[in-house]
N, C-alpha and C positions, 0 to 999 in steps of 0.2 A: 447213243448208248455205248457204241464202241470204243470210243473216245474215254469216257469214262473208266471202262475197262482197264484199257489201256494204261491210265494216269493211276489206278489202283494197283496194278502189276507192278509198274514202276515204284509206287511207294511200298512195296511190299518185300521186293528185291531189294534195295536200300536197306529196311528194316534187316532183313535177314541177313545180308554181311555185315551190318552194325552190330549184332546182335554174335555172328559168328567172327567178327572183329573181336570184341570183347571179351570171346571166351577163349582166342587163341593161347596154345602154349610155344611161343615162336622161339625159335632156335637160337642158341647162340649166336653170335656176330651178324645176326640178321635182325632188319627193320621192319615193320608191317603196317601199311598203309595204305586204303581208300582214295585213291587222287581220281581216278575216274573208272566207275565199273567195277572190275573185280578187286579183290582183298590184294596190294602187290608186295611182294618180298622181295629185298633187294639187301646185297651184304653193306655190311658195315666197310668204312674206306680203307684203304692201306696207308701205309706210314706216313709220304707226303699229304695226301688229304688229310690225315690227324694234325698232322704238320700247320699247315696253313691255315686249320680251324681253332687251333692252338694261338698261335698268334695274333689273329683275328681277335680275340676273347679278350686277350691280354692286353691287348690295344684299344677296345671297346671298353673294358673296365675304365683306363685310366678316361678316356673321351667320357664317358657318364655319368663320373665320378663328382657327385654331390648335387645331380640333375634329378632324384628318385625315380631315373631309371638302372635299366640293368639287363647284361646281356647274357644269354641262356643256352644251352647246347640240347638236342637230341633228348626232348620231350613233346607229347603228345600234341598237336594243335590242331583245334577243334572247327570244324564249320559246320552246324547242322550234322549230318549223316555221313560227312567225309572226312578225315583224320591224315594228317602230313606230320613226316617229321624233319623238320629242317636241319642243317647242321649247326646255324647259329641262329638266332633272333635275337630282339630287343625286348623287352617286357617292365613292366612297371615293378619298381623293388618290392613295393607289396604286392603281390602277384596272386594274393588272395581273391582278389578283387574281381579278378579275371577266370578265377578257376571253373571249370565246368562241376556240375550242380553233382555228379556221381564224380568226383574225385578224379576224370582220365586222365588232365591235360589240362590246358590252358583254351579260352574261346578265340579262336581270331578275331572277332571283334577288338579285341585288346591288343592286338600284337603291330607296333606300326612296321615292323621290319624282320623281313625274314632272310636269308643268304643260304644260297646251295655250291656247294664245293663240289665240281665234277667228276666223277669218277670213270675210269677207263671206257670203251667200248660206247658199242652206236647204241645202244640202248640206256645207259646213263646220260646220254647224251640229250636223245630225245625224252627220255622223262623231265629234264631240269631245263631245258629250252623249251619243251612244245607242252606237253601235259603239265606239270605243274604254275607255270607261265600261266597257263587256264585257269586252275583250278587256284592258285594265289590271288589272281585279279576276282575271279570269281568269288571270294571269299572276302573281298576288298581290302587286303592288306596294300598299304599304302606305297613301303618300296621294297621291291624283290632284286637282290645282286644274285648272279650269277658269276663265278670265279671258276674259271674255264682254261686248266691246261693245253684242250687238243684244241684249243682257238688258233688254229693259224701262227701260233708259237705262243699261245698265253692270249686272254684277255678277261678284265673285269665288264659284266655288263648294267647298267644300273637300270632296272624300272619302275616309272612312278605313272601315278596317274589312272589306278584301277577302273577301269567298266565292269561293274560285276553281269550286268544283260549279258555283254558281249564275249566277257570271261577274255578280255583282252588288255594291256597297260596302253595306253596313250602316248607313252615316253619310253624310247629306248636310248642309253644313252653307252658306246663299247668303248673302251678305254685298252687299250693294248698293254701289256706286262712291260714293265718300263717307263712307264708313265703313273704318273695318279688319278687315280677313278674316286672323287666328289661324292658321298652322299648330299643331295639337293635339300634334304624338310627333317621336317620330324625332329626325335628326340637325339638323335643321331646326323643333325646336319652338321656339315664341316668337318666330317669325320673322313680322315685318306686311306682308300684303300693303294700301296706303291707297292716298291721293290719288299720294302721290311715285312709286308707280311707276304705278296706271292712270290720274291724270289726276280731275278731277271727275267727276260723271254729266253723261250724254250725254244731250242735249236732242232 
């Protein structure tokens, strides 16, 4: 009987940030997101992060271009009871297809590729390395990039190969600034991420 309890508490809490997700009225230049646990608020990027996600897009347009896919910025995506907002992804051009059933967002089920652009401090850090890492694979999105300034002077990181059990990727694969970082599959393979979109390494 405990156990039960238990498993009902948990769906219950779930329900109630989903529930007080949805009703938020979130603040300007901030994000609100479900990754694990509490409701998290984190600001929107500064210039460089705009920067890189900028290029990124423009670069993914022309690679996509007549594939009926298509690459998307800082909307909702959906897993069940947890909601992320990446700074780019891939999505299908009809994106209808995909939309969740109350209008939020988009379902990851649909989404093969998601990309988070770092932003300063140990705490952007560990969200886009270690919790979302989780919560991506956990959701079975196919490849998660990582574009990481405070890497050791710059690094792209690619991962494929979702467990969602284990809420872990299979494949990591770090490419230093300076180099080219490969997307492996998808609708998005052969896609480079180099110098043109993150810039040299960082001194």
């Amino acid at each position: 009987m405990s156990v039960l309890v238990v498993e009902e508490t948990v769906v219950n809490l779930d329900q109630q940030l989903w529930q007080a997700w949805k009703s938020m009225d979130v603040p300007e230049g901030f994000r609100a997101e479900i990754i694990e646990g509490p409701i998290t608020l984190s600001p929107t990027g500064n210039i460089r992060h705009a920067r890189i996600n900028r290029r990124l897009l423009v670069a993914l347009v022309g690679h996509l271009e007549g594939s009926g896919w298509a690459p998307g910025a800082d909307c909702n995506v959906i897993d069940g009871l947890k909601v992320f907002i990446p700074d780019v992804y891939v999505t299908p051009e009809d994106d209808e297809e995909i939309e969740h059933p109350d209008g939020l967002g988009l379902l990851a089920s649909g989404i093969p590729l998601v990309v988070e652009t770092v932003s300063p401090g140990a705490e952007a850090r560990e969200r886009d390395h270690v919790r979302k890492h989780r919560a991506y694979a956990a959701a079975g999105i196919p490849v998660y990039v990582i574009i990481d300034d405070y890497d050791d002077g710059g690094a792209v990181t690619v991962l494929t190969g979702p467990d969602r059990a284990r809420g872990a990727y299979a494949s990591s694969t770090r490419t230093p600034y300076g180099k080219e970082a490969v997307i492996p599959e998808g609708p998005a393979k052969g896609f480079v991420i180099g110098p043109d979109i993150t810039g040299e390494p960082r001194g």
